[in-house]
C-alpha positions as CSV (number, residue, x, y, z in Angstrom):
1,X,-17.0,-7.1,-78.0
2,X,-20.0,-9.2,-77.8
3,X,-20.1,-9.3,-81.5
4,X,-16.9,-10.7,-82.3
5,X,-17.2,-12.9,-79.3
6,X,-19.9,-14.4,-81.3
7,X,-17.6,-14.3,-84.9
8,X,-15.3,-16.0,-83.0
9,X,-17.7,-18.8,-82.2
10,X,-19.1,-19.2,-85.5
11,X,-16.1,-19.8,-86.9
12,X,-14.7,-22.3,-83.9
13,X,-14.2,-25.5,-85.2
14,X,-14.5,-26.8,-81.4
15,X,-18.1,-25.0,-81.8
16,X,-20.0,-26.7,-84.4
17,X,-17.2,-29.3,-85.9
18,X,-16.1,-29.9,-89.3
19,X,-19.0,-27.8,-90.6
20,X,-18.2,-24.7,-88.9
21,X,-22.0,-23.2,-88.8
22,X,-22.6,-23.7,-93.0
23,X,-25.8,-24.1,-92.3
24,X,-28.7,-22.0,-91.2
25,X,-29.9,-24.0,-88.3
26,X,-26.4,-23.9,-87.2
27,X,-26.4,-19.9,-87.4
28,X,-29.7,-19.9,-86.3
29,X,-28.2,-21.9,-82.8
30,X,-25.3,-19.5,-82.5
31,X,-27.4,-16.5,-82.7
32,X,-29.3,-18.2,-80.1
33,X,-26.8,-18.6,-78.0
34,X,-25.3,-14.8,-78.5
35,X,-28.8,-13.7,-77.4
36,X,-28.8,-15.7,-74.0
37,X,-28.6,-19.3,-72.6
38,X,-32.6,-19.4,-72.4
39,X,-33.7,-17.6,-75.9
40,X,-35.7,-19.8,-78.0
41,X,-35.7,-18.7,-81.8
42,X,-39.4,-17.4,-82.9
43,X,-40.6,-18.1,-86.8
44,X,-43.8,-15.9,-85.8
45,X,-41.7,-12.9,-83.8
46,X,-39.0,-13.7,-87.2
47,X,-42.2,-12.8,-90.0
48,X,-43.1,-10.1,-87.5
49,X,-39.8,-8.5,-87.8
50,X,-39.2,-8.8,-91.5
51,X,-42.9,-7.3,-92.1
52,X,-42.8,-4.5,-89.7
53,X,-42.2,-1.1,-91.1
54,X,-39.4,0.7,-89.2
55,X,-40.0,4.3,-90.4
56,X,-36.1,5.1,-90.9
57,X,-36.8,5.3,-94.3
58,X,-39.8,6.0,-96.2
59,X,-38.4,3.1,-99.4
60,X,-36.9,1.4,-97.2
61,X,-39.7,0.8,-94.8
62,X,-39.1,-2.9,-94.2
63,X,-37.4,-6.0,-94.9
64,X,-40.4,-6.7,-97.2
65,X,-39.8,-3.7,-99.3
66,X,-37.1,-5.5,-101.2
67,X,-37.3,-9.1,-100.2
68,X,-41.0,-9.2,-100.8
69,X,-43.8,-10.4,-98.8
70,X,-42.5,-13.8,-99.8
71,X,-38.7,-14.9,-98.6
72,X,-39.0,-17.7,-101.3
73,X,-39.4,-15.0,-104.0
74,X,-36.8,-13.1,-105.7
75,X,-37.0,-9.6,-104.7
76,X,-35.6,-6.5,-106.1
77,X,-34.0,-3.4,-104.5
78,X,-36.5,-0.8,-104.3
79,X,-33.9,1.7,-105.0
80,X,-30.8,0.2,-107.2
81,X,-33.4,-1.7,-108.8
82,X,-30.9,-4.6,-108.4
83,X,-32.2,-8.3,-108.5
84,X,-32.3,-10.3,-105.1
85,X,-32.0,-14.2,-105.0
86,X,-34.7,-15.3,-102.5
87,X,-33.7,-15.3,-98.9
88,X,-35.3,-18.5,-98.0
89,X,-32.5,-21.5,-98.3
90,X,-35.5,-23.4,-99.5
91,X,-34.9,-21.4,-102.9
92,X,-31.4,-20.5,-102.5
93,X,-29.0,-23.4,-101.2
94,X,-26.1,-20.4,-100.5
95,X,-28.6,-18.6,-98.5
96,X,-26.9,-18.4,-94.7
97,X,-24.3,-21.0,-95.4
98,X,-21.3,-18.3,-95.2
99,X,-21.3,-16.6,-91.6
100,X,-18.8,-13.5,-92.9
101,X,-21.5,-13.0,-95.4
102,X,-24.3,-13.5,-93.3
103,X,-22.9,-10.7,-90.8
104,X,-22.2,-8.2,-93.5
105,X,-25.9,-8.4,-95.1
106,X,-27.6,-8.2,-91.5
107,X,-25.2,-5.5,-90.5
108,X,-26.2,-3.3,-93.7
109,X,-29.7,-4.1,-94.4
110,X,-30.2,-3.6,-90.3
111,X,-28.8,-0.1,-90.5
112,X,-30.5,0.7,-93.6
113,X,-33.8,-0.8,-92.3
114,X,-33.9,-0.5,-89.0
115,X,-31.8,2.2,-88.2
116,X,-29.7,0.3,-86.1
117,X,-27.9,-3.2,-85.9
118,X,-30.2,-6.2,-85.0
119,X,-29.8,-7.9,-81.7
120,X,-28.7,-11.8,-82.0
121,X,-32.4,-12.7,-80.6
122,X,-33.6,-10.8,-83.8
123,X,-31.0,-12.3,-86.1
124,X,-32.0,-15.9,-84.8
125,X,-35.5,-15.1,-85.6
126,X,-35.1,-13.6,-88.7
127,X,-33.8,-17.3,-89.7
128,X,-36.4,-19.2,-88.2
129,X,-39.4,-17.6,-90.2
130,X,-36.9,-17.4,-93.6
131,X,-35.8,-21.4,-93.1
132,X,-39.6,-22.6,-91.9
133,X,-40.0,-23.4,-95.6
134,X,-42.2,-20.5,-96.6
């Protein structure tokens, strides 16, 4: 419920106006909000998280495995092969501009990685570190 609570909002006109959270600081602020009235996005917990090996999968060990150590880099998937377009908006404009798309990759790459779906708190600080301009 929480979850589409929080779809809900991104989507809400009457929740971030005209642009409708096409942004990544906007996403960043909604994920925010899903995770409590007091969280405050972290850029260092955000490069902790994408760096830290999970152990669900011995390829997939972290968000760096594909992404690189460097969100600003193209990546490639370590299994597919399949190119990646950096994850930093920095480098790619379309980069967490499209909420729908934004919750399909973290729902995926979370399970894959992580074994489990990311909290908002973890999704809001996974966009700190990969907007900081690294």
């Amino acid at each position: 419920m929480q979850r589409s609570l929080f779809l809900m909002a991104l989507m809400s006109p009457a929740a971030f106006g005209p642009a409708m959270a096409d942004t990544p600081r906007q996403l960043g602020e909604a994920y925010s909000a899903a995770a409590g009235a007091a969280y405050q996005a972290s850029a260092r917990r955000g490069a902790d998280f994408y760096a830290r090996k999970f152990g669900v999968s011995e390829k997939l060990a972290s968000c760096a495995a594909c992404h690189t150590d460097q969100p600003a880099q193209s990546g490639q998937h370590v299994i597919t092969h399949k190119a990646i377009k950096p994850l930093a908006p920095n480098a790619n404009a379309e980069r967490f501009t499209d909420p729908a798309k934004v919750e399909k990759w973290f729902k995926r790459n979370c399970r894959e990685v992580v074994g489990r779906e990311c909290s908002p708190g973890e999704k809001a600080d996974f966009i700190a570190f990969v907007t900081e301009g690294r």
